[in-house]
KEVO-486926 format. One line per 3 residues: number of its first residue (from 1); their letters; for each residue x, y, z of N, C-alpha, C, O. Coordinates in steps of 0.02 Angstrom, whole numbers, plus 50000, padded with zeros to 5 digits. Example, Ala and Ser with C-alpha at 12.3 -4.5 7.8 and 13.67 -1.06 7.14 Angstrom:
1) AS) 50660/49716/50390/50615/49775/50390/50660/49835/50390/50712/49834/50423; 50642/49888/50354/50684/49947/50357/50645/50002/50394/50670/50057/50402
***
This chain:
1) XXX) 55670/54045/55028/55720/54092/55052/55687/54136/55105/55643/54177/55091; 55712/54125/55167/55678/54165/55230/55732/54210/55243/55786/54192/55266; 55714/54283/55226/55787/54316/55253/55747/54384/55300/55686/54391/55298
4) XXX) 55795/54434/55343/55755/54470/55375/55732/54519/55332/55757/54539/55279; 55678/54538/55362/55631/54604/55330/55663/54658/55338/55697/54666/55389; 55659/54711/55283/55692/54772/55280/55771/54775/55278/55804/54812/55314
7) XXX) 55789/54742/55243/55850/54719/55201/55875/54716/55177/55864/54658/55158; 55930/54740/55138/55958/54722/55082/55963/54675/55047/55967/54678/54986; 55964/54621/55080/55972/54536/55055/55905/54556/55046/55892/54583/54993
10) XXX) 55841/54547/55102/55789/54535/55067/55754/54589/55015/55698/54577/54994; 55777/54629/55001/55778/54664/54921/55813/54640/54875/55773/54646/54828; 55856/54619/54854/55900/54560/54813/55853/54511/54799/55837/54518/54740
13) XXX) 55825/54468/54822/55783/54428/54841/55721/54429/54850/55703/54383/54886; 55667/54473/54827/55628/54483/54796/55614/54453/54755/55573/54417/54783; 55615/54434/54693/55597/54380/54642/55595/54315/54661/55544/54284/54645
16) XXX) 55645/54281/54696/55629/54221/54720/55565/54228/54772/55509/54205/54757; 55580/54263/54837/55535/54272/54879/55452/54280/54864/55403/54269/54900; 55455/54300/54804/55383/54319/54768/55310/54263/54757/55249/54267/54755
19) XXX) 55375/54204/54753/55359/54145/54707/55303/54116/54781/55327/54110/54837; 55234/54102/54768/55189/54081/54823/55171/54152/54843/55113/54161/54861; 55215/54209/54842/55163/54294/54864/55102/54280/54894/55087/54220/54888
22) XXX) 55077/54299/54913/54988/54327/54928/54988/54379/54915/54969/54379/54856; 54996/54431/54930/54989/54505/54962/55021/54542/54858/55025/54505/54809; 55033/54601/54857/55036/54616/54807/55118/54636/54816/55156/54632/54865
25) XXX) 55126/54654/54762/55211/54670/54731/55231/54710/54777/55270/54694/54822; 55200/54779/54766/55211/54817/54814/55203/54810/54882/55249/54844/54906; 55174/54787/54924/55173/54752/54997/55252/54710/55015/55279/54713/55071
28) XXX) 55276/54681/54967/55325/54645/54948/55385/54678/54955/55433/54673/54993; 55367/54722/54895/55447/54772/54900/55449/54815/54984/55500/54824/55017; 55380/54836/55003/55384/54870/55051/55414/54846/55109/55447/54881/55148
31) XXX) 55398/54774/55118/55430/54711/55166/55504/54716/55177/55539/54719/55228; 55516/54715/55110/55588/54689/55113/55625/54770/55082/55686/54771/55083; 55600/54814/55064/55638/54885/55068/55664/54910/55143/55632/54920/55195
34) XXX) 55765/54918/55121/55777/54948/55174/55790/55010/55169/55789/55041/55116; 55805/55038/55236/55819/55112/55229/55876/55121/55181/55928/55089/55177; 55853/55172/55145/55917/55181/55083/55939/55255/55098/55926/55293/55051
37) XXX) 55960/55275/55137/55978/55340/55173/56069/55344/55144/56094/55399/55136; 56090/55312/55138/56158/55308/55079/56148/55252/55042/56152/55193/55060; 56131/55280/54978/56132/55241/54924/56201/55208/54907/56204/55156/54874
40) XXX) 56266/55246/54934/56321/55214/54921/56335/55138/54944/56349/55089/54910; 56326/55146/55013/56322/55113/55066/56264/55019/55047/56279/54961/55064; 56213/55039/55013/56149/55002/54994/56178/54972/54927/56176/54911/54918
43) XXX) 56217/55036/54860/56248/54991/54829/56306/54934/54834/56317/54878/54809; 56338/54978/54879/56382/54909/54890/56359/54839/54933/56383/54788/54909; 56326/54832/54980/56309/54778/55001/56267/54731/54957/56263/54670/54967
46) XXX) 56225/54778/54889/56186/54740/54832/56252/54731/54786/56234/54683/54752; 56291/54741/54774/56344/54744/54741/56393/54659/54753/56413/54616/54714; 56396/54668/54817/56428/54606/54847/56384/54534/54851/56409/54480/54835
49) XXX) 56323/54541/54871/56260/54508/54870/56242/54454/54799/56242/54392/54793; 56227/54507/54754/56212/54478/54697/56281/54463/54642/56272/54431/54590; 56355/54492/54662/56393/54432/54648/56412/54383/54675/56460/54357/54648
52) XXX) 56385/54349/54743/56401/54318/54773/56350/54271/54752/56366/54212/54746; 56297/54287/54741/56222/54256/54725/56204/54265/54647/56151/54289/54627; 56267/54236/54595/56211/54267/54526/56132/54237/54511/56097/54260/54465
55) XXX) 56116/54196/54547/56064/54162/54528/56017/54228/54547/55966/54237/54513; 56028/54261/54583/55977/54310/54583/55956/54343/54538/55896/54353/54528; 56021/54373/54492/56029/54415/54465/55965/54378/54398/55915/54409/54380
58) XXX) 55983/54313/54375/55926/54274/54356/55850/54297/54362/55807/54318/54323; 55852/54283/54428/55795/54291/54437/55769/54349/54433/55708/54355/54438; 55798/54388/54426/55773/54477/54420/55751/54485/54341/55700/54514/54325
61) XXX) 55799/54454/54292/55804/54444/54245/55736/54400/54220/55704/54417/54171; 55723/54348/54256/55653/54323/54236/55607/54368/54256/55565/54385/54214; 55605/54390/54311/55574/54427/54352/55529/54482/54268/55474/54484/54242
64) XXX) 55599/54516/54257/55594/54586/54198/55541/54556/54147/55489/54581/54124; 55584/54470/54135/55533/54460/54055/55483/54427/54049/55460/54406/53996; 55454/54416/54126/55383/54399/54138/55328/54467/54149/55267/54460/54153
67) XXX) 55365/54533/54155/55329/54595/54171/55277/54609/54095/55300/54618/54039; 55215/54606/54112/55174/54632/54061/55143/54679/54048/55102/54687/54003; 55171/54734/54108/55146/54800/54118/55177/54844/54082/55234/54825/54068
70) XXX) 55161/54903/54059/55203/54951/54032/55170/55030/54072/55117/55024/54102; 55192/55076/54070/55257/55068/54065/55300/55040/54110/55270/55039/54164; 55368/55010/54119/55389/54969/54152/55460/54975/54143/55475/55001/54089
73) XXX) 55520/54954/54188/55580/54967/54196/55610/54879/54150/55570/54833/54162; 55662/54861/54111/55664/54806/54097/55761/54790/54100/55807/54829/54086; 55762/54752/54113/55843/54689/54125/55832/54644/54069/55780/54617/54049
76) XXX) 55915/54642/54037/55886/54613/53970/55978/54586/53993/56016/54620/53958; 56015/54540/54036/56104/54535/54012/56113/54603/54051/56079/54620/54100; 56168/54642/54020/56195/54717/54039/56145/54773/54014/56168/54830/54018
79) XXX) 56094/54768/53995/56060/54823/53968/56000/54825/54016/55971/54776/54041; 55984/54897/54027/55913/54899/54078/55874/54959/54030/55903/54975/53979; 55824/54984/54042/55785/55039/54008/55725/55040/54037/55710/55010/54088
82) XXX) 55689/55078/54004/55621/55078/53995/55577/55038/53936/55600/55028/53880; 55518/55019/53955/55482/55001/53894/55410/55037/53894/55380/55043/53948; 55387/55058/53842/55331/55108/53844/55307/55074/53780/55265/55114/53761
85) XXX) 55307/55034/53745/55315/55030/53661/55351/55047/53641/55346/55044/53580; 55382/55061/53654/55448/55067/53622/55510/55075/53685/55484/55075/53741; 55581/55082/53687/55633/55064/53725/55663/55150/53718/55674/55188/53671
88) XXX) 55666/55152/53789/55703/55240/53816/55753/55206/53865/55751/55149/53885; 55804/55264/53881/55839/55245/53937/55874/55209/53951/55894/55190/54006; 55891/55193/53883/55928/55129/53897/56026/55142/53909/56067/55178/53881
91) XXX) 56029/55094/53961/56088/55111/53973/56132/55024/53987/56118/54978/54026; 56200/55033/53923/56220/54969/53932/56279/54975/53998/56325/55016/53997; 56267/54931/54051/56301/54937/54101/56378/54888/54081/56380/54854/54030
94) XXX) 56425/54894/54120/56470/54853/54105/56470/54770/54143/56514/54731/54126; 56425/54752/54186/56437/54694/54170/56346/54655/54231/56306/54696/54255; 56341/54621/54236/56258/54622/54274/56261/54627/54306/56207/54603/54322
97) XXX) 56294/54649/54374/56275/54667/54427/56267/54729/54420/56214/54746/54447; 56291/54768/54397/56275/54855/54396/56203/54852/54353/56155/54886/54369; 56202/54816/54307/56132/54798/54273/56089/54805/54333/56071/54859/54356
100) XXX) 56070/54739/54358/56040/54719/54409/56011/54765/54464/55951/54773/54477; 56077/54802/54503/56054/54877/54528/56024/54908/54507/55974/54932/54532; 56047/54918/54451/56008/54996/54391/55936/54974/54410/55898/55006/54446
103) XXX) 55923/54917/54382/55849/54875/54366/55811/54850/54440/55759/54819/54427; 55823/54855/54500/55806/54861/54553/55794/54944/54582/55743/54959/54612; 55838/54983/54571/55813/55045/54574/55782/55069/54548/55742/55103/54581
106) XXX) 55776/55070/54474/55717/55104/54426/55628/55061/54467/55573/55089/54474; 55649/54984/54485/55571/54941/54513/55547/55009/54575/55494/55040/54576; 55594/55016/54612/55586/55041/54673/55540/55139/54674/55497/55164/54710
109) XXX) 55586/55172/54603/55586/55206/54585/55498/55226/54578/55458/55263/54606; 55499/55173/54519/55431/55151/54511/55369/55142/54525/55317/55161/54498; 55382/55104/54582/55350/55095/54624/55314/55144/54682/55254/55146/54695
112) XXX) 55360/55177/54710/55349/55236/54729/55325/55305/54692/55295/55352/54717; 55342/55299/54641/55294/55354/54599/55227/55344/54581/55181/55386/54582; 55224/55281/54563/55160/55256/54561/55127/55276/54618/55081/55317/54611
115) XXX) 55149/55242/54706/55127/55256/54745/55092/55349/54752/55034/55370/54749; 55121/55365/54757/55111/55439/54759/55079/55470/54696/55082/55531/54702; 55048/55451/54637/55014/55437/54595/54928/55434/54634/54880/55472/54630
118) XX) 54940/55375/54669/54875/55337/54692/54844/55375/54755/54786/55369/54773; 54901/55424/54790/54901/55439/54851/54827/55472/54861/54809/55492/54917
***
């Protein structure tokens, strides 16, 4: 899957895209993170995207239950949370694509705190 950099599609698409990686996760998300300056705007085009594409939503989903890090954001169906040893945050969405979002924002979330963590 070749899609353009700094993207919405290619944020959706992340998990497939991953598969062969070099570079690390974060290099990855950074690639394909677009400006999210309206989150409204970013949800809906991920909104349309990944029901148009559930296989993604899959793959995010594998993506979650191959994660062996904690603490860590997790996609489980309609449910997303936290996992620390135990499960916070959890919030049952009404159907997987709002899942999916949730569980792409908390990665991003994440990610960036971490970053600034390391800074």
């Amino acid at each position: 899957m070749s899609l353009e950099p700094h993207s919405v599609e290619a944020l959706c698409g992340i998990p497939v895209t991953s598969k062969g990686w070099k570079g690390s996760f974060r290099d990855l998300f950074d690639l394909a993170l677009p400006a999210i300056s309206d989150r409204r705007v970013t949800v809906g085009e991920m909104r349309r995207i990944l029901a148009d594409q559930p296989e993604l939503i899959d793959a995010w989903e594998g993506f979650s239950e191959d994660n062996r890090s904690t603490p860590a954001p997790y996609l489980r169906g309609t449910e997303v949370g936290d996992f620390d040893g135990s499960y916070s945050s959890v919030i049952i969405h009404e159907d997987r694509v709002s899942a999916c979002i949730d569980f792409i924002f908390r990665r991003v979330v994440e990610l960036k705190l971490a970053e600034r963590d390391f800074a």
